[in-house]
C-alpha positions in Angstrom: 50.8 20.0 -69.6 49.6 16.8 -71.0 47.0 16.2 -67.8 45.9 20.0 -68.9 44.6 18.5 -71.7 41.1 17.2 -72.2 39.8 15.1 -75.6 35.6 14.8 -75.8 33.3 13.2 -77.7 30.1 14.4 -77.1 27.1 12.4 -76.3 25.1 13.8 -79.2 28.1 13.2 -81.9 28.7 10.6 -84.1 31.2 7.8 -82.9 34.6 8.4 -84.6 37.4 6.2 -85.9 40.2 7.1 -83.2 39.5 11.4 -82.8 38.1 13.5 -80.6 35.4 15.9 -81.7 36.8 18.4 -79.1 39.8 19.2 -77.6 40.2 21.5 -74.5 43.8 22.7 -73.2 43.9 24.6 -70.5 46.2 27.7 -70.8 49.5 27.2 -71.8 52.5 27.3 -74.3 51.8 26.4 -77.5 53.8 25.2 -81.1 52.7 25.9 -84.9 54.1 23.4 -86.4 54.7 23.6 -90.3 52.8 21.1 -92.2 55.3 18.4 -92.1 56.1 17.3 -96.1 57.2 14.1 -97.4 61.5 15.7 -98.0 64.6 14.2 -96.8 66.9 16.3 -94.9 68.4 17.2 -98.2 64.9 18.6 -99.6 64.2 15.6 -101.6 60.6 14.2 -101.8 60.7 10.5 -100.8 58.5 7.6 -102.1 57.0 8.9 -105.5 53.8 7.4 -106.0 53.6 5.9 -102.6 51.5 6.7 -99.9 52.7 4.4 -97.6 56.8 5.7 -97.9 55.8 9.2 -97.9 53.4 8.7 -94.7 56.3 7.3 -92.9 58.9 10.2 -94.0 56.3 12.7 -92.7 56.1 10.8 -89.3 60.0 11.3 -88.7 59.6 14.7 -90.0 56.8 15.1 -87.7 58.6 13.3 -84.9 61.9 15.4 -85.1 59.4 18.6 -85.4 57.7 17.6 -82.0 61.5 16.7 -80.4 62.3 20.1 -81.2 60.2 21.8 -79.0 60.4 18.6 -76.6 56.6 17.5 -77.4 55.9 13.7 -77.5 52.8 12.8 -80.0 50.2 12.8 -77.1 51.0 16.6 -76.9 49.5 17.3 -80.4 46.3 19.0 -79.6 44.9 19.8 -83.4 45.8 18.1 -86.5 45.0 18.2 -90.2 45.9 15.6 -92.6 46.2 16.6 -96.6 46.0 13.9 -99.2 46.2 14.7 -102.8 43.3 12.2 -104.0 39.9 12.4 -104.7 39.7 8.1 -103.8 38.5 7.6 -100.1 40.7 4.7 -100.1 44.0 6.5 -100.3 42.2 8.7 -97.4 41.9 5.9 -95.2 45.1 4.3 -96.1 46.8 7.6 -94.9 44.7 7.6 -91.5 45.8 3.9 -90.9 49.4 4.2 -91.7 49.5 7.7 -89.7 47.6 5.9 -86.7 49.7 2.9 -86.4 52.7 4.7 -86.5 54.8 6.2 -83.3 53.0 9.3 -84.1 49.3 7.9 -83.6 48.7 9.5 -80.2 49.2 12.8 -82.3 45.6 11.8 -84.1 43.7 10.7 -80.7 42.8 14.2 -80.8 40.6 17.3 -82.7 41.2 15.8 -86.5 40.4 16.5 -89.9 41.5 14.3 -92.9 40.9 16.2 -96.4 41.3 14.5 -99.9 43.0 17.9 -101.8 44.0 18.5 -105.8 47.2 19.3 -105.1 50.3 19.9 -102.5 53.5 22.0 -102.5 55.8 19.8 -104.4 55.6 17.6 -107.6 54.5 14.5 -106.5 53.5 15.1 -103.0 51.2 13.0 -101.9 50.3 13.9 -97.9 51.0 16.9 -95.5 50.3 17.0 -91.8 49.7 20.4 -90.0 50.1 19.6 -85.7 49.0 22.6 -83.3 51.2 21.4 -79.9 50.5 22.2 -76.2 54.1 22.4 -74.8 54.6 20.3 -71.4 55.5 22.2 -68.6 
């Protein structure tokens, strides 16, 4: 399936940071995946008050999320990234700590990166919501 997708920026768009404007997958099977939360395997939230810890529990959240369905990152067709701050500096710490990680191919794609007021659980600080085209 991953050769059934196609990422574009178009000509008349403004250069991005690492996304696509548009993604195009041709028909296929296709995962939801629940925005993937900064909690252990026992529920717990990891790294209070730190971006960086909580990015990284999301990615092996996200990781064993994508296993599950047996997607890699480079399946991730859609993706939106929830950061509860107003400072575009904590935005952009996210992106970079989300794009270096072994899930950056997921945000090659069709992105968007929101600074929100608030998240599920006390003292969330990121949630990441993947839409997957399944390989073949």
């Amino acid at each position: 399936m991953t050769t059934n997708i196609t990422r574009i920026n178009p000509d008349p768009l403004h250069p991005t940071p690492g996304y696509h404007h548009v993604t195009v997958v041709e028909a296929g099977r296709t995962a939801y995946l629940a925005g993937q939360c900064p909690l252990d395997r026992t529920g717990s939230l990891v790294g209070p008050g730190s971006i960086e810890a909580q990015v990284d529990q999301v990615v092996e959240n996200a990781l064993a999320a994508l296993g599950a369905v047996d997607a890699e990152p480079q399946h991730v067709v859609r993706s939106v990234i929830y950061v509860r701050s107003e400072d575009r500096d904590a935005l952009a710490t996210a992106w970079r700590r989300l794009t270096g990680s072994g899930l950056g191919p997921a945000f090659t794609t069709a992105s968007t990166l929101l600074g929100v007021a608030q998240l599920g659980y006390p003292g969330q600080l990121i949630e990441v919501d993947l839409t997957v085209a399944l390989p073949d």
